[in-house]
Structure formats: C-alpha cells, structure tokens
C-alpha positions as CSV (number, residue, x, y, z in Angstrom):
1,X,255.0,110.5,125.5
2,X,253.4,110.1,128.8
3,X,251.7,107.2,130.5
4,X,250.3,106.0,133.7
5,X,251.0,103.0,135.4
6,X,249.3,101.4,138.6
7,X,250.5,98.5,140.5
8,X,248.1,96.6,142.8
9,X,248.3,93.9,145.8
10,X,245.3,92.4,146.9
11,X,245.3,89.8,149.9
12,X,242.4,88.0,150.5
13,X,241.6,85.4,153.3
14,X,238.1,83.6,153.8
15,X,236.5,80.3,155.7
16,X,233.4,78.6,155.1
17,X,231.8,76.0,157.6
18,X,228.6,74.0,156.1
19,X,226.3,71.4,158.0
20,X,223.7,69.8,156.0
21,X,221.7,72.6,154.6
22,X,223.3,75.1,156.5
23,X,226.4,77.4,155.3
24,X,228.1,80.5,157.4
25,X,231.4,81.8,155.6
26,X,233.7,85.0,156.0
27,X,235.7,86.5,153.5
28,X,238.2,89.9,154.1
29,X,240.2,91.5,151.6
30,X,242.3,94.3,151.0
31,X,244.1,96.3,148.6
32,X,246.5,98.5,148.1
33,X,247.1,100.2,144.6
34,X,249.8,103.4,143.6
35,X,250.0,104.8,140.6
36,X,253.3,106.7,138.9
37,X,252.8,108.4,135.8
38,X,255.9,108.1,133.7
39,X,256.4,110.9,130.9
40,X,259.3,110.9,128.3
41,X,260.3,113.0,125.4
42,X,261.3,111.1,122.1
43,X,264.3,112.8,119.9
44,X,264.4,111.3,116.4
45,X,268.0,111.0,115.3
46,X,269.6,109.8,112.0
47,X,271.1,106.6,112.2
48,X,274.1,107.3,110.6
49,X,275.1,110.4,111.7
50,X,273.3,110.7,114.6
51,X,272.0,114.2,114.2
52,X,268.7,115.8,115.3
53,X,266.2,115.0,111.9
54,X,265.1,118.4,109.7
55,X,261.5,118.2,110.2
56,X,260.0,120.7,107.5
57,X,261.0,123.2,105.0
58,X,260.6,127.0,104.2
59,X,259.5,126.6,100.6
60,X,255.3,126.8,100.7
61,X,255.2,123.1,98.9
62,X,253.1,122.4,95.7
63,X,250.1,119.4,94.8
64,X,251.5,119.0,91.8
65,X,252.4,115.8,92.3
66,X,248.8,114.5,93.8
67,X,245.4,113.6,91.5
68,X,245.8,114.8,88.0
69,X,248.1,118.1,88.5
70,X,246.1,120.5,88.1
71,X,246.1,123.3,90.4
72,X,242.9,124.4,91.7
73,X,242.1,127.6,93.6
C-alpha cells in the first residue's frame, strides 16, 4: 500500500485603507508545502495462530457449484 501525503503552511498578511469612494489595499502570502510518500506492505495473518494465510491451491478448481452445473466448454 502506498500513499502520498502533503502538509502545507500558508501565512498571509494584508491592509486595506478606504476614504470615501476611494480604496488602496495590500495583501502577501506565502506557502510552503512537502510532501512524503509513505509505502507499507500488508501481511495477512490468522488470528489464532498467527501464521502467514494459504492464499490458493494446486487443484485447477471446478464451476460446479455456480449457475445450473453444467459444464460448458
């Protein structure tokens, strides 16, 4: 499983002045932003014993058990 994850900080600052009709502002900001990608492998485990799971099987499997059981080819 991998993921990324960014943090960012953003300051701002700003001023405004208005007179009647007329308006004069600043603003400034700036930001700052890293990202760290964070990667993880999962391992399932039985609960009880706390072995690694069988995943799969050497037999070639059957759909027997789907639809109506017959086997087509």
């Amino acid at each position: 499983m991998e993921f990324a994850l960014e943090l960012r900080r953003e300051v701002k600052a700003g001023g405004k002045v208005k007179a009647w009709v007329v308006e004069a502002g600043a603003d400034a900001a700036r930001t700052t932003g890293r990202t760290h990608k964070v990667a993880f492998t999962l391992t399932p485990r039985d609960a009880a014993t706390g072995e690694a799971w069988e995943i799969g099987t050497e037999d070639d499997g059957s759909t027997a058990g789907f639809g109506d059981g017959t086997t087509r080819t």
